[in-house]
Each structure stands twice: as C-alpha cells, then as structure tokens.
C-alpha positions in Angstrom: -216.0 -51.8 21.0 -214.1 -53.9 18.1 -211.3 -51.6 18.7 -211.2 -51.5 22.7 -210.8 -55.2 21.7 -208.2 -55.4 19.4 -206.2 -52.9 21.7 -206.5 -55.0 24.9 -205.7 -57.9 23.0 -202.3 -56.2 21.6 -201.2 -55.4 25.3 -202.3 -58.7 26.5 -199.8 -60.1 23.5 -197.1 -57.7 23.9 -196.7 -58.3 28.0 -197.1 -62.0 27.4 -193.9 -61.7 24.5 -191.9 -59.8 27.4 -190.7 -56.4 27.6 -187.2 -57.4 25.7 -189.2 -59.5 22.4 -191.4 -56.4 22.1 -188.5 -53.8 22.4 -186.9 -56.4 18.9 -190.2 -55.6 17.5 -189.9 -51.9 18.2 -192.0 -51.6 20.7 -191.5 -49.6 24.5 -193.6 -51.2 27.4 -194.3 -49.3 30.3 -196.5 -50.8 33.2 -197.4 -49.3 36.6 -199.4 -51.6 39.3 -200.7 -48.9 41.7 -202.2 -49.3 45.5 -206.1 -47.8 46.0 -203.7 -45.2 48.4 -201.8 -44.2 45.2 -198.4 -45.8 46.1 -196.7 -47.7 43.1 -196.4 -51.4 44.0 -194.2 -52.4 41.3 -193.2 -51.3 37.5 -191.2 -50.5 34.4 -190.4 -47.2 33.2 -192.5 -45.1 35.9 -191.4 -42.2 38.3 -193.9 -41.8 40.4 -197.9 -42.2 41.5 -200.4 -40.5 44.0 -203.6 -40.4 44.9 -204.7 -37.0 44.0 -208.6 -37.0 45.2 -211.2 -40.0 45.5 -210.8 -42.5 42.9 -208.3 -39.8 40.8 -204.5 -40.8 39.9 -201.8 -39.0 38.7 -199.0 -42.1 36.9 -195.6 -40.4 36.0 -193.7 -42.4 33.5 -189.4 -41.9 33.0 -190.6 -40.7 29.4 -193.2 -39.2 27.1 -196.3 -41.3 26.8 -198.4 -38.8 24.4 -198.4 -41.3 21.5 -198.3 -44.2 23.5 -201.4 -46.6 23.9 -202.7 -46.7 27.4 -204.7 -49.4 28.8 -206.1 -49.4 32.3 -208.2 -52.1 34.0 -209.2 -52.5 37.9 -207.0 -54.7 40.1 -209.5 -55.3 43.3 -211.3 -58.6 44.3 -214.4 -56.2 44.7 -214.7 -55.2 41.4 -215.5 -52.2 39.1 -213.8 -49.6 36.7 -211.0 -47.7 35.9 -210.5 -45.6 33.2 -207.6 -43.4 31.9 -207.2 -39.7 30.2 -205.2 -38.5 27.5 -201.5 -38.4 28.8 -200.2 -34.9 28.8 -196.0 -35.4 28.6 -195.1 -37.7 30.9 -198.4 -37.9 33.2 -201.4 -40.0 32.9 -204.7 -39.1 34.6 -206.3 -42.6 36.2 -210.1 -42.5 37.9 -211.0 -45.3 39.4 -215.0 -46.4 40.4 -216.4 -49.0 41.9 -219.1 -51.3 40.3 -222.2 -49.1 40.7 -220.2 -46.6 39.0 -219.1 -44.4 42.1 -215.6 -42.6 42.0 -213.8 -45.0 44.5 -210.3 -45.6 45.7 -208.8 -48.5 44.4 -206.0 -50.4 43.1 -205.7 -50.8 39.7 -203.0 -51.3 36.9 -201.3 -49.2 34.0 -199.7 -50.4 30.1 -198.5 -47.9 28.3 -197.6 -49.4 24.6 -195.1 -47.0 22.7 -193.1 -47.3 19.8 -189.5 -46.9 20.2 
C-alpha cells in the first residue's frame, strides 16, 4: 500500500510539473482520458482506445510503454474502480468496475510515467 502511494503521488507530481519540466528531468508522460464507450476524449502520446467487452479497454500509446509506470483511477461521478494490466508493447489492458465491484463500463483515465 506504501508503494501504490508513493507511485500515485509521483504522477500526481510529475502532471502538476507539466509534461515539458518532466521531459528536463528525463521523464516521458503519456496520458489518455477515455469515454465509458471506449472513445479517447483527449491525450498525449496515445493512438487509439476501444471498448473491447464490459468494463475491458484496450489504450494504444504512439510508443512502448513496457517499462513505463501506469496508473489508472475511475473518472465517473458514480464511483468505483479501475484497474490496469501489464502493458504488452504499445497496449495497455484497462477493466473498469463499479463500486460493488461489478465489471462496468465507464470512463476512466490513463498516466503512463516512462523514462526517456
């Protein structure tokens, strides 16, 4: 938990510094803000988004995010989760669930922290 901390705390720094004061630190951000249909809304750095099943995303970013740290939270007034997998290339895996724990669609958002 002490580490889910520290890392949301990080991104929370790093896209308060701005995407151009992290790239000087040698940093990449990439961020996606995707509807509960699975259409990007707005972003840096991704290709494409879909809904690919109930509360299941696929995020494409314009470059590898393997060793990148991903960080995921929900973005509905309703509440609940949303979780992310291990990227494979270019792709992350996002499931989505509402607060009783349900896969659900909804919207949620995407920060991939990479170095440079």
């Amino acid at each position: 938990m002490k580490y889910t901390k520290s890392l949301i705390a990080a991104g929370c720094l790093l896209a308060s510094i701005g995407m151009a004061n992290a790239q000087s630190l040698g940093f990449v951000t990439l961020s996606a803000s995707v509807s509960a249909k699975g259409a990007t809304a707005f972003g840096s750095g991704i290709s494409s988004s879909s809904r690919i099943g109930t509360g299941v995303y696929s995020v494409t970013f314009t470059r590898d995010v393997t060793q990148c740290t991903i960080l995921v939270g929900p973005r509905s007034s309703a509440g609940g989760q949303a979780s992310a997998s291990g990227a494979i290339s270019s792709t992350v895996r996002v499931y989505t669930f509402s607060k009783t724990g349900v896969a659900a669609n909804s919207a949620f958002s995407l920060l991939a922290i990479c170095n440079s």
